[in-house]
Structures are given as C-alpha cells and as structure tokens.
C-alpha positions in Angstrom: 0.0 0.0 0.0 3.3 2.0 1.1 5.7 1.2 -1.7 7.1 4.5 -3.0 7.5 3.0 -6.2 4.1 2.0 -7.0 2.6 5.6 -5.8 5.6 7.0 -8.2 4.1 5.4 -10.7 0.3 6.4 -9.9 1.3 10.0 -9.7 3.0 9.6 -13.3 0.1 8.4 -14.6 -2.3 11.1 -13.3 0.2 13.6 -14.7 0.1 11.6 -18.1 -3.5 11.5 -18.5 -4.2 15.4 -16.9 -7.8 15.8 -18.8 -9.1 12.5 -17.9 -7.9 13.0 -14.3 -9.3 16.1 -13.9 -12.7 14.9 -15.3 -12.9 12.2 -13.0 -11.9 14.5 -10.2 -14.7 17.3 -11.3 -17.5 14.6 -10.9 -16.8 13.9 -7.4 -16.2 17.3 -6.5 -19.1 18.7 -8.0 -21.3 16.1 -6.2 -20.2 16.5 -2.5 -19.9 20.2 -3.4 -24.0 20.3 -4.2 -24.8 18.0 -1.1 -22.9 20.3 1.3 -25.1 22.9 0.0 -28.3 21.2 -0.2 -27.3 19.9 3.6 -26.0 23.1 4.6 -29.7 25.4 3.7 -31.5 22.8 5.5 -29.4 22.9 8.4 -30.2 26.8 8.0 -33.8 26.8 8.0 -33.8 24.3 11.2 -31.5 26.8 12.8 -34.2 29.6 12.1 -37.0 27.6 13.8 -34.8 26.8 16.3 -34.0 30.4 17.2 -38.1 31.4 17.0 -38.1 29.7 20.1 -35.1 30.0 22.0 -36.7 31.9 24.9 -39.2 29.1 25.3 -39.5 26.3 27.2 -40.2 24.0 24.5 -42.6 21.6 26.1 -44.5 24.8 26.7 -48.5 25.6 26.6 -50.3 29.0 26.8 -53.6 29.8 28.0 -55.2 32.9 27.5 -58.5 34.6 27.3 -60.5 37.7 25.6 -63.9 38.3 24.8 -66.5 35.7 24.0 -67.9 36.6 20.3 -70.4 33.5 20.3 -73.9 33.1 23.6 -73.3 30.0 25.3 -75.7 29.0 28.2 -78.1 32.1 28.2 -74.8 34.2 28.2 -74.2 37.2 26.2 -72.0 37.7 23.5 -68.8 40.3 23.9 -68.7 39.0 27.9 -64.9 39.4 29.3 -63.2 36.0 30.3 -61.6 36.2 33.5 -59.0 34.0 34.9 -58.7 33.6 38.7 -56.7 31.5 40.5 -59.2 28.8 40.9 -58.9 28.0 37.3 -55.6 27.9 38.3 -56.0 25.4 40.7 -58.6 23.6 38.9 -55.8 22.9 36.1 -52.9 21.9 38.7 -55.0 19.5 40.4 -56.5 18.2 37.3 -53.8 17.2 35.4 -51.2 17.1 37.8 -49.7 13.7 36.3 -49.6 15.8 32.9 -47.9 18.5 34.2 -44.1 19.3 34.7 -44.1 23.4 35.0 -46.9 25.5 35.7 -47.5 29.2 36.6 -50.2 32.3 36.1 -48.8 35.5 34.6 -50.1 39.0 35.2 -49.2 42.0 33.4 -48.3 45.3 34.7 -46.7 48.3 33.4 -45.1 50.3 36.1 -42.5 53.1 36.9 -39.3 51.5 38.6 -37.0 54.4 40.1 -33.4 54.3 42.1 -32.7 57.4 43.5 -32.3 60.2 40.5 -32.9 57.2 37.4 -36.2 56.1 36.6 -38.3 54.6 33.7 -41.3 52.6 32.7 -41.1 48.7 32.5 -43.2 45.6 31.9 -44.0 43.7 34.5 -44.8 40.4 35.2 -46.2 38.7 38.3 -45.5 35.0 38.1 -45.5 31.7 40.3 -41.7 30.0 40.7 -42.0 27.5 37.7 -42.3 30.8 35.4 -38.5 30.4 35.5 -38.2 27.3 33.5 -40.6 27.8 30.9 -39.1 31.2 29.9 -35.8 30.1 30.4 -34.7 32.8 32.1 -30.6 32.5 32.9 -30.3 33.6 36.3 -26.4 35.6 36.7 -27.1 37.1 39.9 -29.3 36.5 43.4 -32.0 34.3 43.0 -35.4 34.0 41.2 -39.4 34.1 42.9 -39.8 31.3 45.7 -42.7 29.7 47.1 -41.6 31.6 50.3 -42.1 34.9 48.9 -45.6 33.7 46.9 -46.4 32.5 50.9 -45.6 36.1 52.5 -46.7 38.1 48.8 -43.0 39.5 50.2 -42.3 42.7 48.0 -39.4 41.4 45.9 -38.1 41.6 42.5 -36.3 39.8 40.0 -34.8 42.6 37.4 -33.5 42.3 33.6 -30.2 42.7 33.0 -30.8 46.1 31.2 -33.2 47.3 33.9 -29.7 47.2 36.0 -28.0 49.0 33.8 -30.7 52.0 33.2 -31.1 52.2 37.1 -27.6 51.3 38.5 -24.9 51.4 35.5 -21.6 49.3 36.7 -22.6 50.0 40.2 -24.6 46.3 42.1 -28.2 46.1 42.0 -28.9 43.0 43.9 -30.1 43.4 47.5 -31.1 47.2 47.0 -34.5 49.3 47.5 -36.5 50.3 44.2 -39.5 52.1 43.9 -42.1 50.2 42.0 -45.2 53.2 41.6 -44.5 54.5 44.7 -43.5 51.3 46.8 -40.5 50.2 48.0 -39.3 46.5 46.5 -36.4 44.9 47.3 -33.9 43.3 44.5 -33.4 39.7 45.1 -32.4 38.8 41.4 -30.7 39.4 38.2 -31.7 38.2 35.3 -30.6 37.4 31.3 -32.5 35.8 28.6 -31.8 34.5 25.0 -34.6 36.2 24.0 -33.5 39.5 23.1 -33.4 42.9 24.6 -36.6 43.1 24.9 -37.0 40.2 27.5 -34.4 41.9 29.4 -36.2 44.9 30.4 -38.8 42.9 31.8 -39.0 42.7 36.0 -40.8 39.8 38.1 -42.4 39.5 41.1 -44.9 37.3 43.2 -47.8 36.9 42.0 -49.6 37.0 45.1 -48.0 40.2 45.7 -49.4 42.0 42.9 -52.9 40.4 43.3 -53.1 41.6 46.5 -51.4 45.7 45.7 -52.8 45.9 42.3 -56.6 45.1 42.9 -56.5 43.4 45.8 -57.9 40.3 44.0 -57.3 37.1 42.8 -57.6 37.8 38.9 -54.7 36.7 36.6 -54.1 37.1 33.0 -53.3 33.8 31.1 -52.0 30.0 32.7 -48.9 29.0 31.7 -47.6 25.2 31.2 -45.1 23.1 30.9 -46.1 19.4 29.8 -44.8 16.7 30.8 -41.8 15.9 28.9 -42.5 12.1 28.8 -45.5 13.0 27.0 -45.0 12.3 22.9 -46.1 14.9 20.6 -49.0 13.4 19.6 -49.7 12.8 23.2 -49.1 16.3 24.3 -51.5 17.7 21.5 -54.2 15.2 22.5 -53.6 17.2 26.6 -53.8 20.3 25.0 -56.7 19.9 23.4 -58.7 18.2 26.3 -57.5 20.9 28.6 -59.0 23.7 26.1 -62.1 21.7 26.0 -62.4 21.3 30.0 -61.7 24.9 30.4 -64.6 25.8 28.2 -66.7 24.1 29.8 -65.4 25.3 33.5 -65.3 29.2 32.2 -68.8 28.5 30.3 -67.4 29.5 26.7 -69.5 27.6 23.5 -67.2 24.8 22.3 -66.3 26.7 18.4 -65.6 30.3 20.1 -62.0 30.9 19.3 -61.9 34.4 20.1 -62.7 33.9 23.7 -60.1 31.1 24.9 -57.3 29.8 23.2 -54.7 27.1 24.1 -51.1 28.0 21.8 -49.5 24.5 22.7 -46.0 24.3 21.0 -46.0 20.5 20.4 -48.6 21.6 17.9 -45.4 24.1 16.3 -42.9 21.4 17.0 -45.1 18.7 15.6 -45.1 20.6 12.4 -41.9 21.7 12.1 -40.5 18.3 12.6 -43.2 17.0 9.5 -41.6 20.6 7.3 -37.7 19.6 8.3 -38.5 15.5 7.5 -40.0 16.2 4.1 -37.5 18.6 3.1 -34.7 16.0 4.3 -36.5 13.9 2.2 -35.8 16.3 -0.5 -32.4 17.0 -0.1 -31.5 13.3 0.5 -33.3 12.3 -3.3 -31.7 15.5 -4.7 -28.2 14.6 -3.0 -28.8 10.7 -4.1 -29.0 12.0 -7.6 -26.1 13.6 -7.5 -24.3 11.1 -5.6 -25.9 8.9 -8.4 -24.8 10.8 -11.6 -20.9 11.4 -9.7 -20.9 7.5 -9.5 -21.7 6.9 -13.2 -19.7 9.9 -14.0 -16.3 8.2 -11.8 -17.3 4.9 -13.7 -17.8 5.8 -17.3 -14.2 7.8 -17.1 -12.6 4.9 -15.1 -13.7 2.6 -18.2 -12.7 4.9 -21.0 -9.9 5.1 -18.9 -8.9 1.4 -19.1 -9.2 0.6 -22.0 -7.4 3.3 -23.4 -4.5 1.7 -21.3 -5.3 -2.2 -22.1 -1.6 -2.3 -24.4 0.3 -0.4 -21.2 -1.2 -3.2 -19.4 -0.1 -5.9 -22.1 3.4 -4.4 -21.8 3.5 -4.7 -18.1 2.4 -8.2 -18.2 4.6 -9.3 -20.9 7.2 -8.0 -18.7 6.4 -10.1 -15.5 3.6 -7.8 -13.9 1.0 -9.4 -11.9 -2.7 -9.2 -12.5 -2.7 -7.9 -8.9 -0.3 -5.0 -9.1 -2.1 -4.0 -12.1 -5.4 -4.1 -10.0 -4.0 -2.5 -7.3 -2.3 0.3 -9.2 -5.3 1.7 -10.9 -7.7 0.8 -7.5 -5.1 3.0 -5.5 -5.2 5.8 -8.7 -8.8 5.9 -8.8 -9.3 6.2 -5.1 -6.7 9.0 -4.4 -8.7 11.2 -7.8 -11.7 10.5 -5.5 -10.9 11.1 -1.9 -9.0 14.6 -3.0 -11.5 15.9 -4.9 -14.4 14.7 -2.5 -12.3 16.4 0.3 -11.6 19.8 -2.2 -15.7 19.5 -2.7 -16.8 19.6 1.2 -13.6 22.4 1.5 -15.2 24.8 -1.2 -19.0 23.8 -0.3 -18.4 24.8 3.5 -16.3 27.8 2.4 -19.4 28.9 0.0 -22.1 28.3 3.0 -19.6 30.5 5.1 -19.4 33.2 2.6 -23.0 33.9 1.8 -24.3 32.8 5.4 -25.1 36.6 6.5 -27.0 37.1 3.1 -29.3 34.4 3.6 -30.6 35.1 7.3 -33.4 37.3 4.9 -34.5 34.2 3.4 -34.8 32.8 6.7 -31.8 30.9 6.2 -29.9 31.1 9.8 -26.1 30.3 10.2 -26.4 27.7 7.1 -23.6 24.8 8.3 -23.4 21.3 7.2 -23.0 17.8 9.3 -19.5 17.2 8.7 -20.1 13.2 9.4 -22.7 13.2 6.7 -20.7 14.6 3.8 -18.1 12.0 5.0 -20.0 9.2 4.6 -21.4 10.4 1.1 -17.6 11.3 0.4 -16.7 7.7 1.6 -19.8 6.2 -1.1 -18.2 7.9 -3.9 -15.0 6.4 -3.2 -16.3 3.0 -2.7 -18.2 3.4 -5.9 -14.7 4.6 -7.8 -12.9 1.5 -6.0 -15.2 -0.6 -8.0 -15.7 1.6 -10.8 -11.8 0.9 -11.3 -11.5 -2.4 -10.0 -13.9 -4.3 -12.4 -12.5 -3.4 -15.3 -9.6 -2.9 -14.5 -9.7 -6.9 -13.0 -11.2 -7.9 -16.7 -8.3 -6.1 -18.7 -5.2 -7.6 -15.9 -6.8 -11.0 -17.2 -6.1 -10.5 -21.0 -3.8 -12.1 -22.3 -0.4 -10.2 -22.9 -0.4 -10.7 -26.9 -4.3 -9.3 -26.8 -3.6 -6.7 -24.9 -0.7 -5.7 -27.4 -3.1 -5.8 -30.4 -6.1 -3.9 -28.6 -7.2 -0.4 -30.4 
C-alpha cells in the first residue's frame, strides 16, 4: 500500500492523463460540493426555527382569554373571560400527572426608580416555575420562591438592562427600588436569549401584585409546561382536552376561538418536525441524484480510462507484472482522484455556505452549516463506488492475455 515506487508510478500516470484525471476528479467534487449545499440550507432553516423559540421552554403551553364573540348557556355575546386563581387550581390538580411546570402571569406596566434614574417597564407577576418555561438564565441572586408567593414578600427579579438604566456598573442586587411608589427589594438578576426586549422585563410574586394591584385574585393567562414524557401526539391530544375542560369550567361555547385559546408548541414542533423530514427527504433524493450521476460519472471515465490503457497493461504483463499489481495500481489511482477531490468539494461547499451565510438570514436561512459526518459518509460512497468503478475493469483487462492486450485499439 506504502511502496514508494508503486505511488511514483500512480502520480506519473495522473500527470500523463491530466484531462481524464481532472474529469474524473470534477464529478466527485461537483457532487459532495451540491450535497454540502443542499445539507447546509437545511441545516439553516432548522436553525431559524430553532431560534423562534429559543426563549421558550419547548414543552411549553399557553392559555389565554379575551372576549366571547359567540352566547353559550343564556350568556351574552362580547362577555370578558376572566381568569382567577381557581382555574388555576382547577388545572394543577387536574392534570397534575400531565404537568411538569406551571405558573399564572399577570401584566403590569409600572414606573421603577433608584434614587435620581427612573423609567417605565413591563412587568410580570408569576409563580416560581415561570422560571423554567421562559428560560430565564439567572447571573445574579436568586429567582421568585414559594416563600415569597407565601408572605406576597415585596421582591423583585430585574432584567439585566433594567440594571443598567437604574444602576450602570454599580450592584443592583439586595437594594430598594420604587415600583409606583412602593419600596421593592432586589433579590435577582436576570438574562434571557430572548432579546433585549426580554431583558427589560421585572418579576415579582404573584400573590404580591394580586393583593397591591386590585386586591384580587384575577390573573391574566395560565402558563404550562407538559410533561416531557409526553410524545407529541400525546401532548397535543392534553392540549386539546385541557382547552375543552376549560370551556366548559369558564362556560365558553365549544367553536368560540376568540374567547379562549390554548397555543400549545408541540402543535409548532409537531409541524416543524413534518416541514424539516419532508424537506430531508428532499435534499436526500436530490443529494442521491447527485451522488448517483458522480458514481456513473467516476465509472464511465474509469472505463474509457482502461481501456485506453489495455496495451500499457499488455506491456506490463509481458514483462512479468502481476494481475494484482495492475489491480492494485489503478484501484489505489482511482481512489486517491476521489478522496481529493471529495475532500476539495466539502472544502469549497463549507467555504461557499460560510461566505454567503449573513445574506441568507433574509430568506430565513440562519447560520447555514453542514454535518461534517454526513458529507463524510457520502464522500466515503463515492470512493467506494470509484474502487469498484476501477476495480472491475480494470480486474477484466489484468486477465487478457499479454499478446491481446498488445493488439487492442
């Protein structure tokens, strides 16, 4: 496999024969070129929907209310849904064995001041498991506790740009704000994925607020976090059973979408998974064509090839060559033309996805890469395919005789 001479003589022969060389070299290329491409948008498309939700727990449900546009039960139409925390309670102990996260949310927008800086912010009042479902990155103090939900302690857990506007360089955690006039302490500092905008978002209790802003127990929309042992299909069969129970428990008519609706994102993952599979699909039957034409492409030159050299091979056998070195020297030609130009193909595909990456984002195309270990194996196919692309005949024209080989056109 090693012998200096025999590689000597492989490199004289690709040197001799430049056009068919480089022929046979372009069809591979060309083909793991286009798969890394074809690979590398898909693998751009699933980083897009991957980044819609990044800020999401993605086992996550929704649950919110509005208006009723249909009468149901003697009940008027235009009648404002209102959650309270029994319908709250009603869903934890309902489907407890369903559930992994669950909290309430209620909105507030409110002035936040320390000492001469001060601006408005959203707010959101939220039970502890909020946390996890908005995967919010703690970096400094802590997050909402069932302590202070217990107490409806006047606490808050502050974006990382609310620190800055309010405190600049200088440490935010443990200090006094003014939330609309009352003093709340800092016991958290908070990042998110999510953008800027979910950084200049504050928390507190929700107890807290439902008992300073209304002194009530209303809340805004149910948040959940399924059980991750739940399959897709099962987790959409939960969400719509829990959309029908709370219908029924908030006396909405069953087809009134306006007034209740349940945004459950195994439905969105469900069918991005089904989008991403058929376009695989896609790529792999375009990519198998061309993997398809590069083989027949590597064979037809590989047989042109030999028997353009069936009186070199007559010569070496009238001079004591063996079928086998004769085997082996083309087999070891024909896969160094392929593995070469397979690798110069994956080189310049990954360098073109690299290039034009930033330009595609507004064809939401998002950091467009390519599975190394696929491209491999496809790179490893074509060789196998120009192994016996130039064993075969070269194995037929090693068995001719010496004197036919010598008369062969």
């Amino acid at each position: 496999m090693f012998d200096l001479d025999s590689w000597r003589e492989i490199f004289q022969s690709i040197n001799k024969n430049k056009l068919r060389s480089i022929l046979s070299g372009f069809t591979v290329a060309f083909a793991i070129l286009l798969f890394t491409l074809l690979f590398g948008i898909v693998s751009g498309l699933k980083n897009t929907f991957a980044e819609a939700f990044v800020d999401d727990a993605a086992n996550a449900m929704f649950v919110r209310v509005w208006k009723t546009s249909k009468p149901y039960k003697g009940l008027q139409t235009g009648r404002v849904i209102q959650l309270k925390n029994k319908d709250y309670n009603y869903v934890a102990d309902k489907y407890e064995d369903k559930i992994q996260y669950l909290t309430a949310r209620i909105y507030k927008n409110v002035n936040i001041a320390y000492k001469k800086n001060q601006d408005n912010y959203s707010l959101r009042a939220v039970h502890p498991d909020h946390q996890f479902l908005e995967k919010t990155i703690m970096d400094e103090g802590r997050y909402i506790n069932g302590l202070d939900l217990k107490q409806a302690a006047k606490v808050i857990v502050i974006g990382r740009l609310v620190k800055e506007d309010l405190f600049g360089e200088r440490p935010a955690l443990g200090k006094q704000v003014n939330v609309n006039g009352l003093s709340y302490k800092i016991i958290g500092i908070f990042s998110d994925d999510g953008g800027d905008n979910e950084e200049r978002l504050c928390y507190m209790p929700i107890t807290t607020a439902q008992k300073i802003y209304g002194n009530n127990d209303y809340i805004s929309q149910i948040n959940i976090g399924y059980n991750p042992k739940l399959n897709l299909d099962q987790a959409i069969t939960f969400g719509n059973r829990l959309e029908r129970d709370l219908r029924q428990q908030l006396d909405i008519h069953p087809d009134d979408q306006s007034a209740l609706s349940v945004r459950n994102m195994a439905e969105a993952n469900k069918g991005i998974d089904q989008f991403m599979l058929a376009l695989y699909f896609i790529v792999v039957f375009v990519g198998s064509g061309t993997l398809i034409a590069g083989i027949i492409g590597i064979s037809n030159i590989m047989i042109f090839s030999i028997k353009e050299r069936t009186k070199e091979f007559g010569i070496r056998k009238a001079l004591g060559a063996k079928p086998s070195s004769i085997i082996g020297m083309v087999v070891k030609e024909s896969l160094l033309i392929t593995a070469i130009a397979g690798y110069l193909g994956l080189l310049i595909g990954t360098y073109i996805l690299n290039q034009i990456g930033d330009s595609l984002e507004k064809y939401f195309i998002k950091d467009p890469s390519v599975n190394i270990g696929i491209v491999i194996g496809a790179t490893i196919v074509l060789i196998i395919a120009g192994l016996i692309a130039g064993y075969l005949p070269a194995k037929k024209a090693a068995e001719i005789k010496p004197i036919v080989a010598l008369r062969a056109d």
